[in-house]
N, C-alpha and C positions, 0 to 999 in steps of 0.2 A: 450808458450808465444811468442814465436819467427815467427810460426805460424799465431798466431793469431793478430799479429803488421802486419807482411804483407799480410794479407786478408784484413784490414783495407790499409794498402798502396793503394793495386791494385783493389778492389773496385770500380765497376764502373756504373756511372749515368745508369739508366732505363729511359729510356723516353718513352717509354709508360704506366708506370704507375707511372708517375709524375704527381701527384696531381696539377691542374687550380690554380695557385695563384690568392688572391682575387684584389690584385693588382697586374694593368699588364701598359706595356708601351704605349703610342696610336700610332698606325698605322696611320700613315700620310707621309709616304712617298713612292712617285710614283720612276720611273725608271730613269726620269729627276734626281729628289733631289740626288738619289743613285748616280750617275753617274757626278754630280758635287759635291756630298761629294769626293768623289774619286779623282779626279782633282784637285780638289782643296786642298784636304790634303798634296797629292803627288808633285803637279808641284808649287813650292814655291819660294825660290831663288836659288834656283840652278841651274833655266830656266835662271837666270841671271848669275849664277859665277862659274857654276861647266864646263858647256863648256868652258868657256876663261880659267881655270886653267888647264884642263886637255890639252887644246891643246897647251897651251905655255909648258908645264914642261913632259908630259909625252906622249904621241900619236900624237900630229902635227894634220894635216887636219884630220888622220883617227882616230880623233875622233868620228865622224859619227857612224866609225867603232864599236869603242868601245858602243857608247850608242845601238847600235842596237843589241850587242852579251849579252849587259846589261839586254836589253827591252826583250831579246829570252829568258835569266833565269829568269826576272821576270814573264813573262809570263806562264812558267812551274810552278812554284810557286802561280800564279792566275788561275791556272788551278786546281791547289790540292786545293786552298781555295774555289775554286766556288763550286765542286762538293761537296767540308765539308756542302756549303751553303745551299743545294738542299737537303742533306739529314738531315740537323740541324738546321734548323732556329729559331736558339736562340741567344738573345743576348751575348755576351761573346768573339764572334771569337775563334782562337785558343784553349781557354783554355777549352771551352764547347767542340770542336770539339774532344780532347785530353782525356777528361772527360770520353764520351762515349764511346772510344775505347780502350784508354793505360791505364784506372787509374785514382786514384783518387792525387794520391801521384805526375804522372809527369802532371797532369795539374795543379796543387797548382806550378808545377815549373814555368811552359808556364806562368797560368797568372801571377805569380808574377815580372817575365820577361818582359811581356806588361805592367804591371804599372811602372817600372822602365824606359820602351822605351818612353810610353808618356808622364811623368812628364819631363824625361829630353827633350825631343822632345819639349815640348813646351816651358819649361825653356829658350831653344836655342834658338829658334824663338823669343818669346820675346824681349831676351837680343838685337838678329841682328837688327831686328825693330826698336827698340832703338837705335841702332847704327846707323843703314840706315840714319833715319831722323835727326838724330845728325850731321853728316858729312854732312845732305844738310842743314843747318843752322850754318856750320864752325864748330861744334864740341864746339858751345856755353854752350848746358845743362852740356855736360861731364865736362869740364874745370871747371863751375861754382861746381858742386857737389863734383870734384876732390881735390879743392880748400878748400871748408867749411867743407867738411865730410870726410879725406881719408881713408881706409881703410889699415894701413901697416901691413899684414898677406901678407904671399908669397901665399899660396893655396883659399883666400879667391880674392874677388874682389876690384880693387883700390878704386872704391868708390861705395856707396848704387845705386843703379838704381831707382829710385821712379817711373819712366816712365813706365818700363817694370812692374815694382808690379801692377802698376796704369789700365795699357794695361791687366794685365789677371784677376785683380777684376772687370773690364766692362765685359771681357768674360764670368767668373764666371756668372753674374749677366745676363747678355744674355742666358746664357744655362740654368740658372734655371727657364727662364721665360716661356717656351719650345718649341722642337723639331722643330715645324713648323716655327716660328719667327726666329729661329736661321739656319735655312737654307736658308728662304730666302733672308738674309743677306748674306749667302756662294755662293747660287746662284749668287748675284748681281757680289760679288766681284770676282767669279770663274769668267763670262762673259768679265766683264773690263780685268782680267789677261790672257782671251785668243785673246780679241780683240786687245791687248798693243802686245801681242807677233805678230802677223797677222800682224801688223803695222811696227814691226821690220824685217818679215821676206822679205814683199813685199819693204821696201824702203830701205833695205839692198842688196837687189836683184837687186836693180839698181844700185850699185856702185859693184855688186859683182864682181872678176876679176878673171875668172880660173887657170891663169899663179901662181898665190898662192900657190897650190895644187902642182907645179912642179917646186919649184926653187932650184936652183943648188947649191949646195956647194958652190961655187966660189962668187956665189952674197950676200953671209948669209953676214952684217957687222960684222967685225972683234973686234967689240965690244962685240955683243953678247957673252956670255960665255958658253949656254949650247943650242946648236941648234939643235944636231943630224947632220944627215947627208944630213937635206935638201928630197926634194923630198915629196912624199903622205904620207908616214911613215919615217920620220925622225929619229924616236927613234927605229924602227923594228918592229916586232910582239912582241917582249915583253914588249914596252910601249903599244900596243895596249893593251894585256890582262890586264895590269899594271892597264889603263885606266877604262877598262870592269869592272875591280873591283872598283874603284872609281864610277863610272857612275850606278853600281848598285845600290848604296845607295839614288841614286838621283829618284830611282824609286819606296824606300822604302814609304809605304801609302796609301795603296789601301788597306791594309784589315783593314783598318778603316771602308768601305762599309760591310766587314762582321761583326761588331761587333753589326750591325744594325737591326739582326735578329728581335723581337721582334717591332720593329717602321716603317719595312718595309708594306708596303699593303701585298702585293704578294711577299713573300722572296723566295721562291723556284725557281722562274722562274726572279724575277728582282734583284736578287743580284748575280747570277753569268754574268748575261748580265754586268748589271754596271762595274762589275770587267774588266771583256774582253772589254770592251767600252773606259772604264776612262784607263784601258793599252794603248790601241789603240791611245787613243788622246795622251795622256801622250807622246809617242814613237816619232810621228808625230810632236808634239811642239820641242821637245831633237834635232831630226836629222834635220828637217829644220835650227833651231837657230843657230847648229853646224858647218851644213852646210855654211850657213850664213857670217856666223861670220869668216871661215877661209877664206873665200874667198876676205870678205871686206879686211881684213889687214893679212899679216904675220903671221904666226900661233908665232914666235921669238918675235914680236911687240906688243901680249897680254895684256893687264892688265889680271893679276890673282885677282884682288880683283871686279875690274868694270868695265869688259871689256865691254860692249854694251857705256857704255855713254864715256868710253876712245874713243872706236871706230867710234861713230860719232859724237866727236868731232874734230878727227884727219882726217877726209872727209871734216869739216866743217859746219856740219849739227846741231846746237846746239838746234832747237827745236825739232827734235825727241830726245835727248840726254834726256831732260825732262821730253819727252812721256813716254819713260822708265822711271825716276827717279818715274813717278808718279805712272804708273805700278808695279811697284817694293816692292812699299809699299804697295799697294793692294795686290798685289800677297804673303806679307807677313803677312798681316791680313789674308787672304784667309788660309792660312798655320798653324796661331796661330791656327782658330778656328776647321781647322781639327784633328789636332795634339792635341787639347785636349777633342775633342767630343767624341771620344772611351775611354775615363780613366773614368768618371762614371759609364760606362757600361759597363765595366769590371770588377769593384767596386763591381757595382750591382748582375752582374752574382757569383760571387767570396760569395758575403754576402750572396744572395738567397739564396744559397748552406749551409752554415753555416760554409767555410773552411777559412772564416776569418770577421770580427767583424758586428754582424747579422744587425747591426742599419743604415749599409751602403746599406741597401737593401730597404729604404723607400722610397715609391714614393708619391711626395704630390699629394694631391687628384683634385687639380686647374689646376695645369700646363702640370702633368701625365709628373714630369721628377723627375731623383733619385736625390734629392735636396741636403741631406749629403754626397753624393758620390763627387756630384758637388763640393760641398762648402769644404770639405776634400781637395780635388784633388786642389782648386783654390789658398787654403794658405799653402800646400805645395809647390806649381809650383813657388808662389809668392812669397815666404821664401827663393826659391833657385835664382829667378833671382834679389831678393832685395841684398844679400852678398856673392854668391859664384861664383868662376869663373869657367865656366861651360866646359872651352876648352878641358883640361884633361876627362872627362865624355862624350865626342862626342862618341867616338868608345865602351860606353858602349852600347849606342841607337842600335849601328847596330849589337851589341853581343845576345840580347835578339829578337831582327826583325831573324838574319840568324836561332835559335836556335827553334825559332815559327815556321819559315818557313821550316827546318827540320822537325820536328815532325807532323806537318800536312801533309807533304809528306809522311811519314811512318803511318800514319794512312788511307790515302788512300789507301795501299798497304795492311794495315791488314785487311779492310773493302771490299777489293774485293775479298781477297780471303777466306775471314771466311764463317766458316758453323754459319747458321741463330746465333743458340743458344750457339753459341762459338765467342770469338774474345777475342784477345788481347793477346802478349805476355807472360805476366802473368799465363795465359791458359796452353801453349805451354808448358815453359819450369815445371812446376809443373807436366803437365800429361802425359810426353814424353815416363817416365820411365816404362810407363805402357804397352809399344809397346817394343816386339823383334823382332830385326832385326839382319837379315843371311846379309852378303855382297852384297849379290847379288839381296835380295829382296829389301834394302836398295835402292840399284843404279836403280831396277826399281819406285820404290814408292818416288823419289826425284826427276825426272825426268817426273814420268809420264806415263810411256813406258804403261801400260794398256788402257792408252787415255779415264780415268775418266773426265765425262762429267760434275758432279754435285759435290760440295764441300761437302767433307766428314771430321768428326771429324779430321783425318790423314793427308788429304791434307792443312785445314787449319794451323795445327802443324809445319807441314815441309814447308808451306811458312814462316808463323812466325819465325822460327829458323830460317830460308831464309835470312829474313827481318834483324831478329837482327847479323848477320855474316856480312851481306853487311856493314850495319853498321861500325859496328867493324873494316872491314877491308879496308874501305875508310877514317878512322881514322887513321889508321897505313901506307897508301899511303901517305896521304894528308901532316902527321906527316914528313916522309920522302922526299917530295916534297921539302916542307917549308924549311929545316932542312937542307939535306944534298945534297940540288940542286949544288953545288960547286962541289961534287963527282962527279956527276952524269954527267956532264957534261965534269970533269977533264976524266972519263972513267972507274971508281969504280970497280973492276969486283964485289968483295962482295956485296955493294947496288944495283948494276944492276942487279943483278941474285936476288938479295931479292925482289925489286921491278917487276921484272919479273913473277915470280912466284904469287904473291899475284895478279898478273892485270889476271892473267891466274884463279886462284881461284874466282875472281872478276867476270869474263867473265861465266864461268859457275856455279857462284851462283843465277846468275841474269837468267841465262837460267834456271836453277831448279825453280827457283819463278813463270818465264814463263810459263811454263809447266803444271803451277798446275791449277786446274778448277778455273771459278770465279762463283762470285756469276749472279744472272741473277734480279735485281733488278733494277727495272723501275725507272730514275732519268729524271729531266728536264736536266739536265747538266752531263755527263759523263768525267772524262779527258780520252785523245784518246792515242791509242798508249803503254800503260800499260803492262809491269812494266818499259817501258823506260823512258817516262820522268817523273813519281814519282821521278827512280832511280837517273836521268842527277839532278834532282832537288836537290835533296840531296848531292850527290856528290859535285856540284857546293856552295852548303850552308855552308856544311862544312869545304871545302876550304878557303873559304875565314875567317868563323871564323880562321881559324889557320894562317892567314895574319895579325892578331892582336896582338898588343903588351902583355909580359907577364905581365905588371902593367893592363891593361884591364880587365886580367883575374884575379888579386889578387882583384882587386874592385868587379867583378863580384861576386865573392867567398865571398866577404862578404858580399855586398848585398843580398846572396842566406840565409848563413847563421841567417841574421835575422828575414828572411821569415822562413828559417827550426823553429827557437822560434816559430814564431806566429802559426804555424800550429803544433806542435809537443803539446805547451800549451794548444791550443783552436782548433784549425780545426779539429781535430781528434777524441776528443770529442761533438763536437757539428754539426759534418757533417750532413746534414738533410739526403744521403742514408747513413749515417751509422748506422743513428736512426730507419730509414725504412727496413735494413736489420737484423736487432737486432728485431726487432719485427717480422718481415716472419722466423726469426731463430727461435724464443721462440713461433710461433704456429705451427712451423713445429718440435718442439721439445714436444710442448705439444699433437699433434697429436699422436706423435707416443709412447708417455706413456700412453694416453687412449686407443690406441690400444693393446698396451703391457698386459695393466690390464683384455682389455675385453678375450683377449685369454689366460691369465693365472687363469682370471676368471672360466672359463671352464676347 
């Protein structure tokens, strides 16, 4: 029994003999549409508020800093999604990509992760929208709703939002009208929110003042109460890193572009470009605007809530102050409609499959878009930003983003170094027991020392065990990092020596993985450098999850668990490969009883 529950777990997609569905998505999008889905998912408002807050409260000028060591892990992380893209062009993103190589069991985790990222992902958007344009009309609608409908629940919202339900039922209805219509409208607003920013960075640039970048202690007003110490890095290198983590999340959105598999033209070759592309711009708007902006004013002088239109108003300049105000809200429509264009199709890939409710997997035959995935996805999204208040649920979006973006790093890492008709963890540790090893053959056959050119059953074993130690053991750093940074610091000898040794185990796990052959498969997109920044990637991922509050993870936990229901009740039995394997079992069972008979026959 026990057995045969995780055969069914670790189960994993065949795509090559994945039967042509008779409905499919249409391909209509070129390398442009790819690359300002991307953009525009990603660069939202936080091109307006995540630089003024980081640089008043945690990093100072070098903020810069921080969005650049940001844009380097996101980029490791769009490095492991492109090359998922080249060799999986399916819609789904991660969860597909997880499918194929870990299981069947941790991508039911992945996607159900991504649909919790982008319902609240656009929930949020929404509700700011609403706020945005509320505060440039005096906070008229809010007052008046406040007034006639309040809300007194402490965890729910003061009052109903009608505006934001109002904002994602036009969405809805825009995405199911389809694909092509609904980009064009992304393109539009993507363009307006790179042209608004262009417009901030060149007439900002005129008042820019470098003396900013280098003020003294002594000139900070005696008002301010938390300035640091003045200077490029006011706060040290650990408001920068402080920052790095903050500003990462501002880059969260780009594997929106991989969920696209199926509606791209060319997805092998134009969704890892897009990815590397909309990074690229993405990066370039963050360090300009940051740049920018510390220079116009005081990094101490911030607004954290709006800092561009505080800061040129305090130059004087009240009509760009509008530019942006108007930008702003573009750039936040642009955000809604990215932020919920991958949760159908995620839906879809999730239903296709059969590991959760099959009806979500309909595409109308007019529009060629998944209409009940939509229209699902539309009066959840709307149910949340019409009564709940969504600020406690922020740091779940980025718990389910760092968690995806793990696991597709580690499947890059299983997929380079698997033998063709092997992969996956699962593999590994089931078949390990079937090898004896002396000491000594061990330390050569885990390093390599024969200098095997071609992956063999063995070599992919011992990178996989590889794989899962690293793991493991970047959990129990990271864990101690977080945790008992105060020791570590105060001069611990017991943590020091603990973390010592494990960075030491660390250093030559990652050389045993190195070591091992790869595979020699022809991609459009390879990530370079391998198993390093898989590994940097991961490392860095899971760091930061463990920078997150333990209410984060008590929400997460049970978010998970009601996903565990749906897929323990229905996905398990209604998986289409676990119906497809059940059938290659009972003729590979019936084969070998007529074999049985013909030679007992005789």
């Amino acid at each position: 029994m026990t057995s045969r529950l995780w055969k069914a777990l670790s189960r994993r997609r065949v795509e090559e003999n994945e039967e042509v569905k008779d409905e499919q998505l249409a391909r209509v999008l070129g390398l442009f549409d790819l690359t300002a889905l991307g953009v525009g998912a990603t660069l939202g408002l936080g091109v307006y508020v995540l630089a003024g807050s980081v640089a008043k409260d945690t990093a100072g000028p070098a903020v810069c800093i921080s969005f650049l060591i940001a844009a380097v892990a996101s980029a490791f992380a769009g490095m492991c999604y492109a090359e998922f893209a080249s060799r999986v062009p399916k819609a789904g993103s991660a969860y597909v990509y997880s499918y194929v190589t870990v299981g069947e069991f941790i991508a039911f985790v992945i996607g159900w992760n991504l649909i919790l990222e982008y319902v609240i992902g656009t929930a949020s958007v929404a509700r700011g929208l609403s706020n945005y344009i509320d505060a440039l009309i005096g906070n008229a609608m809010g007052n008046a709703l406040r007034s006639l409908m309040p809300i007194d629940i402490s965890f729910l919202s003061e009052y109903p939002d009608f505006f934001a339900f109002a904002m994602v039922m036009l969405l809805v209805v825009l995405l199911s009208i389809g694909v092509r219509e609904s980009t064009i409208l992304n393109n539009i607003f993507t363009i307006i929110n790179l042209i608004t920013i262009a417009i901030v960075v060149v007439s900002g640039s005129i008042k820019a003042n470098p003396s900013n970048w280098s003020i003294a202690p002594a000139d900070i007003p005696s008002s301010v109460k938390n300035a640091g110490t003045g200077g490029f890095m006011p706060f040290g290198m650990s408001g920068v890193m402080v920052g790095a983590a903050k500003c990462f999340y501002g880059f969260v959105g780009f594997d929106t572009v991989a969920t696209t598999g199926e509606e791209a033209k060319n997805p092998q070759r134009h969704i890892p470009l897009a990815i590397v592309l909309s990074l690229i711009i993405i990066f370039v708007a963050y360090f300009s605007i940051s740049t920018v902006l510390t220079m116009m004013l005081p990094y101490y002088a911030q607004d954290a809530d709006a800092p561009f239109p505080h800061a040129f108003e305090e130059i004087g300049w009240p009509v760009i102050k509008w530019i942006v105000n108007v930008g702003a809200v573009f750039a936040l429509c642009t955000s809604l409609l990215g932020a919920m264009f991958p949760l159908p199709r995620v839906l879809y890939a999730m239903a296709s499959d059969g590991v959760i409710f099959e009806i979500l997997s309909k595409v109308h035959p007019k529009t060629m878009t998944p209409i009940y995935g939509t229209v699902l996805s539309g009066l959840l999204i709307g149910l949340m930003t019409l009564i709940f208040n969504l600020q406690q649920l922020i740091d779940m979006m980025s718990i389910g983003t760092l968690l995806a973006y793990t696991i597709v790093a580690i499947c890059v890492l299983i997929l380079r170094y698997q033998k063709e008709e092997h992969c996956g963890i699962a593999t590994a540790v089931s078949s390990i027991s079937h090898y004896q090893f002396t000491p000594i053959s061990a330390f050569k056959e885990s390093f390599n020392l024969h200098n095997q050119k071609e992956p063999t059953e063995l070599s992919s074993r011992i990178a996989n065990i590889g794989i899962a130690v690293f793991c493991i053991v970047i959990c129990i750093i990271t864990f101690l990092i977080s945790n008992m940074g105060a020791q570590l610091l105060a001069g611990n000898v017991v943590v020091s020596v603990i973390l010592g040794v494990l960075v030491i185990v660390l250093f030559l796990n990652v050389a045993a993985i190195g070591r091992q052959p790869v595979q020699k498969t022809e991609l459009s997109f390879k990530v370079p450098l391998v198993p390093l920044i898989p590994c940097f990637s991961i490392f860095i991922n899971i760091y930061l999850m463990f920078q997150l509050d333990v209410f984060t993870w008590i929400r997460f936990g049970t978010w998970l668990l009601i996903g565990f229901g749906i897929y323990g009740f229905y996905g398990v039995t209604h998986s289409k490969q676990g119906k497809k394997d059940k059938i290659e079992s009972e003729k590979l069972q019936q084969k070998y009883v007529e074999k049985f008979r013909t030679v007992t026959s005789f």
